[in-house]
Structures are given as structure tokens and as C-alpha cells.
C-alpha atoms as one frame of an Amber mdcrd trajectory, in Angstrom:
protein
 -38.138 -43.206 -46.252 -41.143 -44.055 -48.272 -41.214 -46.257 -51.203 -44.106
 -46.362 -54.088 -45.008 -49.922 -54.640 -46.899 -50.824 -57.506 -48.551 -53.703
 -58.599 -51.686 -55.298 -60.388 -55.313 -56.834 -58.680 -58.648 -57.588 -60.218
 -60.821 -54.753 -60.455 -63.174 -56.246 -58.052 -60.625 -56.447 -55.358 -59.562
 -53.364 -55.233 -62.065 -52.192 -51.987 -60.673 -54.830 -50.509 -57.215 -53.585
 -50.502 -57.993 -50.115 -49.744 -59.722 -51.657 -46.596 -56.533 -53.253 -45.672
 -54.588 -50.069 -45.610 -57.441 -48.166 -43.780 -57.471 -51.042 -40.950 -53.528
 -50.691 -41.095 -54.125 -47.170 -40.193 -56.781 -47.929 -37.436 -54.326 -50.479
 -35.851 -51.902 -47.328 -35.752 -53.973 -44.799 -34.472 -55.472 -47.349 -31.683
 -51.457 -47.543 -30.586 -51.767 -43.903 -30.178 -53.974 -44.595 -27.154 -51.182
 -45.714 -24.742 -48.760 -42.624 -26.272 -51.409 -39.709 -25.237 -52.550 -41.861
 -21.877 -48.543 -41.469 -21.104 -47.837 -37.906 -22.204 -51.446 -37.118 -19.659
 -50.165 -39.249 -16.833 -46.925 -37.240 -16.818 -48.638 -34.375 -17.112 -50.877
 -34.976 -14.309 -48.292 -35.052 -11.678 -49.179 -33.614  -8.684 -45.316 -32.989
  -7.240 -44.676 -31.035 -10.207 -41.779 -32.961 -11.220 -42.802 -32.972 -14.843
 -40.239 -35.260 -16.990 -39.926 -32.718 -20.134 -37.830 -35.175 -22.475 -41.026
 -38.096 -20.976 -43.927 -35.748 -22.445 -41.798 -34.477 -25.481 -41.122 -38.392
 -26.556 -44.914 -38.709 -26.211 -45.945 -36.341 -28.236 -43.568 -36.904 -30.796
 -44.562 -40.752 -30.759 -47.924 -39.646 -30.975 -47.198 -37.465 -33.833 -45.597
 -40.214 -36.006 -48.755 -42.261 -35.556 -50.783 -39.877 -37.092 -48.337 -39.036
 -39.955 -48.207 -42.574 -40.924 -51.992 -42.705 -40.342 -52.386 -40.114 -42.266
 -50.059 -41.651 -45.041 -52.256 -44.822 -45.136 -55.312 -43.662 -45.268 -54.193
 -41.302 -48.644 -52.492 -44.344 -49.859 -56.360 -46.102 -49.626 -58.172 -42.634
 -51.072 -55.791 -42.805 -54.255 -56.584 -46.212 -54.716 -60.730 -45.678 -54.534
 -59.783 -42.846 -56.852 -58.279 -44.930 -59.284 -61.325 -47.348 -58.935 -63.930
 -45.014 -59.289 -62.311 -43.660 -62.659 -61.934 -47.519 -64.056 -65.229 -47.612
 -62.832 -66.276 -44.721 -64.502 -64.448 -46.031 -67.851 -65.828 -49.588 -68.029
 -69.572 -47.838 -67.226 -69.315 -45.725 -70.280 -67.577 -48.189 -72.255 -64.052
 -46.305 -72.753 -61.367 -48.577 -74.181 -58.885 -49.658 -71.630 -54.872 -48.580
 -73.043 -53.087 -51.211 -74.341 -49.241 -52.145 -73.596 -47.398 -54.119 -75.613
 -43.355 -54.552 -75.174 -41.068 -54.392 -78.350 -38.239 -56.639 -78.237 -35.354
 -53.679 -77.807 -37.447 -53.061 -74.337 -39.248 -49.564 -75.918 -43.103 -49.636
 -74.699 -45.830 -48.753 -77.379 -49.213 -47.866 -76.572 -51.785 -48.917 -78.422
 -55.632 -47.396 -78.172
């Protein structure tokens, strides 16, 4: 199950963070090596006694990787996205929105 997690950094730091999750995702798709290298050696048997539950846990290991490599590596585009736009804002001088909390807990937006 996937969570959203939200939370504030500097504006400068935000490459850095997407370049966290993208190395995340690299570190995931480099385990993916050992997953395919299996799924091939089983393959390549030459007695023909293919394991069919050996290749399909391969595959479907394999396949997980690249979901959750995928899933990282949108997580890091939405967050360049969101930095290019504040970006964008601060370039042409666009107010930011402000927050301020009223004491029965009701948000109002200012700007």
C-alpha cells in the first residue's frame, strides 16, 4: 500500500531530493540484475527440466522492481514539476499564497 507523504524543504533543495528518489530507483532496478540473470539461467537449461514456479517468481520479482522503479522515479518528476512552476512563479514575480490558521482550526488563504 502506498502512502503520500508530505512535507516542506528550501526551494534550493529540492533537486536534491528528487535525486535521492531517482538513485532509490537506480538501487532498485540494479537488484533487478540478479532477478533476470536467474529467470535466464533457468531458462537456459539444457535437460529441459525447466522449474515453471522458479522462472514465474523471477519474473514477477522482476516486475515489482520496475513498478516501484517506476513509482520513484514519478514521485521525483512531480517534484521537478512542482519546482519548475515555483520557479516559474518567483521568476515572474507571482505572489506566493499565504496560510494563516484561525483559532477554531478553519484555514484562510490570504493572496
Amino acid at each position: 500500500m502506498r502512502v503520500q507523504i508530505r512535507y516542506g524543504v528550501d526551494l534550493e533543495e529540492v533537486p536534491e531530493e528528487a535525486a535521492s528518489l531517482m538513485t532509490k530507483a537506480q538501487k532498485v532496478l540494479y537488484k533487478t540484475d540478479s532477478a533476470f540473470l536467474a529467470c535466464t539461467r533457468e531458462l537456459s537449461k539444457k535437460d529441459g527440466e525447466i522449474n515453471f514456479f522458479e522462472v514465474q517468481e523471477c519474473v514477477s520479482s522482476a516486475r515489482e522492481a520496475l513498478a516501484k522503479a517506476d513509482m520513484l522515479l514519478n514521485d521525483s518528476f512531480s517534484i521537478l514539476a512542482g519546482y519548475q512552476q515555483a520557479k516559474l512563479n518567483q521568476a515572474v514575480g507571482s505572489p506566493e499564497e499565504v496560510v494563516e490558521e484561525v483559532p477554531d482550526g478553519e484555514e484562510v488563504q490570504e493572496g
